[in-house]
N, C-alpha and C positions, 0 to 999 in steps of 0.2 A: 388190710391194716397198713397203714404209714407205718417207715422204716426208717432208718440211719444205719447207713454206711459208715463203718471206721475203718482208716485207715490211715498209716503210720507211715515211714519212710519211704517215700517213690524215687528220688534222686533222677528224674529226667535229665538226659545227656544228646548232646551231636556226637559222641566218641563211643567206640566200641572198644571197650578194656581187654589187653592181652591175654584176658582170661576166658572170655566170649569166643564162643568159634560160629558163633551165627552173627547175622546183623543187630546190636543191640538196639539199635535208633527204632529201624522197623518193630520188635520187639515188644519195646517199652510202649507202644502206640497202640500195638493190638492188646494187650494186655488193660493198657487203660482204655482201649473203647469198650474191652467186656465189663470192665467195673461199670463206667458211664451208662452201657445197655440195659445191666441186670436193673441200674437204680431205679431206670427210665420206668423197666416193665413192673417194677414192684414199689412203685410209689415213695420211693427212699430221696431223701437229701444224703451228700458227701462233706463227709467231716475227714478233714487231714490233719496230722500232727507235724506237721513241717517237714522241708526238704524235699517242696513237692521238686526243686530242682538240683544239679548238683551242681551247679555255677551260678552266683549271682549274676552275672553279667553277659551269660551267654548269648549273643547277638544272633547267632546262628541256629540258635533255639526258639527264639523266641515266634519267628513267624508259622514256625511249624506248629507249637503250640497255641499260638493264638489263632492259626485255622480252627483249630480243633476245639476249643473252647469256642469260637466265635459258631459252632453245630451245635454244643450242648449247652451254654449257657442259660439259655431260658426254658431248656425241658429239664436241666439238673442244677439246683443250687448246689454250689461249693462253697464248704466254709473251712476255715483252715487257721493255722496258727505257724509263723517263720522261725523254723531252724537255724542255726549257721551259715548252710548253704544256700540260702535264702538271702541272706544279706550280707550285704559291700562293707567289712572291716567292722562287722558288727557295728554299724552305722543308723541310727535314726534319720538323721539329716540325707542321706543318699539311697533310701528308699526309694523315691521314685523313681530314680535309676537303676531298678532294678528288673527282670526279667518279673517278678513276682509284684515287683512294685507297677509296671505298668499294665498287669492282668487287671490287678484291683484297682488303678484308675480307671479303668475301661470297665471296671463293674460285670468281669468274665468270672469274679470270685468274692469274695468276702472274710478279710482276715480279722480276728476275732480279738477281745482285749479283755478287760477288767467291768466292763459294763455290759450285762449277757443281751445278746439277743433272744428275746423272749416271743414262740410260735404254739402256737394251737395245733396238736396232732390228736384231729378228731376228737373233740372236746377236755385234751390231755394239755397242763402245761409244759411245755418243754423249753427250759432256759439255756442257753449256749453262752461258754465262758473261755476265755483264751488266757496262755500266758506262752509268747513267742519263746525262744528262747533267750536267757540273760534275766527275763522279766521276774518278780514277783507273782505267785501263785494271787488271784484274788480268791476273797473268803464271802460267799454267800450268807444273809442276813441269820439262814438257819437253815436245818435240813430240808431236801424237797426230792424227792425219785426222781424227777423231772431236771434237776440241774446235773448237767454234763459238761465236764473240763475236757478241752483241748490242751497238751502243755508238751511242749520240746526240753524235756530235761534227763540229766542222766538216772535213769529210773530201772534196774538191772535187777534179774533173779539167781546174778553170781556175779564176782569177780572176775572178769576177763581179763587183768592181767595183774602183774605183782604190785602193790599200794595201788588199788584203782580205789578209788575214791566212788560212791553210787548211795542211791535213796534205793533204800529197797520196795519192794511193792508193797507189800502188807504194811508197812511203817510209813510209808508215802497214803496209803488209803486211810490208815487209821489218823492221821496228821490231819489229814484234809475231808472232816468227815460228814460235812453237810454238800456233800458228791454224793449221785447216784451211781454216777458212771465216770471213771476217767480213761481217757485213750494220750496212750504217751507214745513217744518217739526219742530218736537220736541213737538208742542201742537199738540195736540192727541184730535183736531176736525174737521170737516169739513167746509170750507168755502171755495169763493170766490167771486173778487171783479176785476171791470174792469173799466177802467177810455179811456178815447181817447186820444192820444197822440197828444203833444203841436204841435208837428211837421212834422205831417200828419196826415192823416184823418184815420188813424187804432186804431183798440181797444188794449187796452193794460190789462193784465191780471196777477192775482195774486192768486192763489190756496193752498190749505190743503186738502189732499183726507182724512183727519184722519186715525186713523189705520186699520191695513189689519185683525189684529186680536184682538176680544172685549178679553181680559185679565182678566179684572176688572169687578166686578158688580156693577157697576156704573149709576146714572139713565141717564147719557147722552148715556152709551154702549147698553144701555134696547132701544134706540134709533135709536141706529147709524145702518145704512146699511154699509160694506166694499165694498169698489169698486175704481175706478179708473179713474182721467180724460185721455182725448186722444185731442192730437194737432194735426191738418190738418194746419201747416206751412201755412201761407198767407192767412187761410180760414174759421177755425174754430175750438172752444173749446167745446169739450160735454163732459159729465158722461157713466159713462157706470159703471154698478153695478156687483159686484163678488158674482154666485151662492154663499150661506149663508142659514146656518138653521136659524130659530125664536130665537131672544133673549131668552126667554125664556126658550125654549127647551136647550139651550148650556149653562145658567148663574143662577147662583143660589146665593142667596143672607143668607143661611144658616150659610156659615160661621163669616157673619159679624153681622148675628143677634145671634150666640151664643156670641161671644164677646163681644156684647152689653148688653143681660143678665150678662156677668161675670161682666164686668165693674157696669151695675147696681147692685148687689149682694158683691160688692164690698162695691160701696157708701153708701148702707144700711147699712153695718154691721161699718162703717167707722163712717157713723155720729150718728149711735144708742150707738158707744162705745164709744164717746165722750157725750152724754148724760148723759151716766149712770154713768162718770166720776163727769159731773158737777154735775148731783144729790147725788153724793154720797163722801163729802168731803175727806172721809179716804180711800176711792180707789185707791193704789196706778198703775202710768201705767206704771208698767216695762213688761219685755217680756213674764213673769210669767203669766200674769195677764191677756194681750192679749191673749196669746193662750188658755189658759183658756176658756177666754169668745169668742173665736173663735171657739172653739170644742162646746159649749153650741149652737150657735145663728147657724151652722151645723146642728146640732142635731135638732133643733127646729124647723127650717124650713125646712128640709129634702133636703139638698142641695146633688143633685146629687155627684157622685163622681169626674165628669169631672172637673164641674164644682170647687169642694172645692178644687181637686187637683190644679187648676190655681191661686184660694186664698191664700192656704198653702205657693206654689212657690212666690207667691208674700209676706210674708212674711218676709222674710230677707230684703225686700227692702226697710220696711216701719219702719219708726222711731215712736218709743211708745211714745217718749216724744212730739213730735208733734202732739197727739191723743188730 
């Protein structure tokens, strides 16, 4: 049986983020040739929901990826729809200057719109519908199990932070409901949600594979497994999980607790020199006087050099009179 691959955020990078303690380039490669393999041996096309990259303009990217497409393009179709990071100032016009705009000149992918691509899986119709990011949702004539949205929108099963603004899933599937199937992106979690359709007796489905690669040391990435749904058209939606070392083993959390030292070491020295202002009426706080007693409260508490160099630098930034 013919299959569909969904999958959601990939953010392909040349940079390996301070939070990676392996190589992420290498990584991210092996990981999408096991997506590309499985599709190969199980008869599947690849549906992405943008952001196959994390730079539009990545130069440095680009020929790695375009080896690697130029292997599987014609034993795997990709069809896809552009996030953010897909595009140059959220620019139409400067698409083809893009890392993702010169895939799809070169015909290594197929990015999707408002007029479906409509295929044959095994006597099945199966219609394919995009809306990049920024774009308007289009609305099919009427229901069909066979029409599947691609769409890069903020599409959340919570609030991730205080006024976040989001389309919930059930209110985005109920909204949009001549959908058999939508695969969405841009939040960077996993969920899904499936409702039955008013107008026959099928289940109707709404997914986020979250990302392909944990980036960030994040406690939801300390979490998350990468992997990928798959559609059996007219039959069924399962998970299927992408080989993955242990959070642990690939995420370190070092960089964000030296930063949080500096920033405490910071506020230390921040509100003790405003003490010793108010104790001391004839203290004047010009820049004199800060550095002064920035080279002292150094000295006293034996502040690493990393660390003072990031205080020094900040510095300039900080107004004496505000102290």
């Amino acid at each position: 049986m013919k299959r569909i691959v969904l999958l959601s955020d990939i953010h392909l990078t040349i940079d390996t983020p301070k939070a990676r303690l392996d190589n992420l380039v290498e990584t991210q490669f092996k990981k999408l040739e096991y997506v590309y393999e499985w599709a190969e041996k199980n008869e599947a096309i690849i549906c992405q929901g943008g952001d196959y990259v994390d730079k539009p303009r990545s130069w440095y990217l680009l020929p790695l990826l375009t080896r690697f497409l130029m292997r599987w393009h014609k034993r795997v179709e990709t069809y896809m729809v552009k996030g953010q990071h897909d595009t140059y100032y959220y620019s139409e016009t400067s698409g083809p200057a893009t890392v993702i705009g010169a895939l799809n000149e070169a015909d290594f992918l197929t990015i999707l719109g408002p007029k479906p691509i409509v295929m044959d899986f095994e006597g099945q119709k199966i219609s394919l519908y995009g809306a990049s990011f920024g774009e308007t949702v289009p609305t099919p004539g009427r229901y069909h199990a066979g029409n599947l949205l691609l769409t890069h929108k903020e599409i959340s099963d919570q609030a991730l932070f205080e006024g976040h603004r989001y389309y919930s899933p059930k209110g985005f599937l109920k909204r949009h409901q001549n959908y058999g199937v939508i695969l969405a992106a841009d939040i960077h979690r996993k969920f899904s949600i499936k409702l039955k359709s008013s107008q026959k007796d099928r289940m109707r489905y709404l997914v986020n594979t979250g990302p392909m690669l944990r980036a960030s040391a994040t406690t939801y990435n300390f979490q998350h497994k990468p992997g990928f749904y798959v559609w059996e058209p007219y039959h069924k939606l399962t998970w299927h999980e992408i080989p993955h070392e242990p959070a642990d083993d690939i995420l370190t959390r070092a960089h964000i607790e030296a930063q949080e030292d500096r920033d405490k070491l910071m506020a230390e020295f921040t509100l003790k020199l405003k003490s010793k202002n108010t104790e001391d009426p004839g203290c004047k706080t010009g820049t004199g006087n800060y550095r002064r007693d920035l080279d002292n409260f150094v000295t006293e508490h034996s502040v690493s050099k990393e660390i003072a160099g990031h205080i020094y630098g900040a510095l300039a930034e900080i107004d004496a009179n505000d102290l």
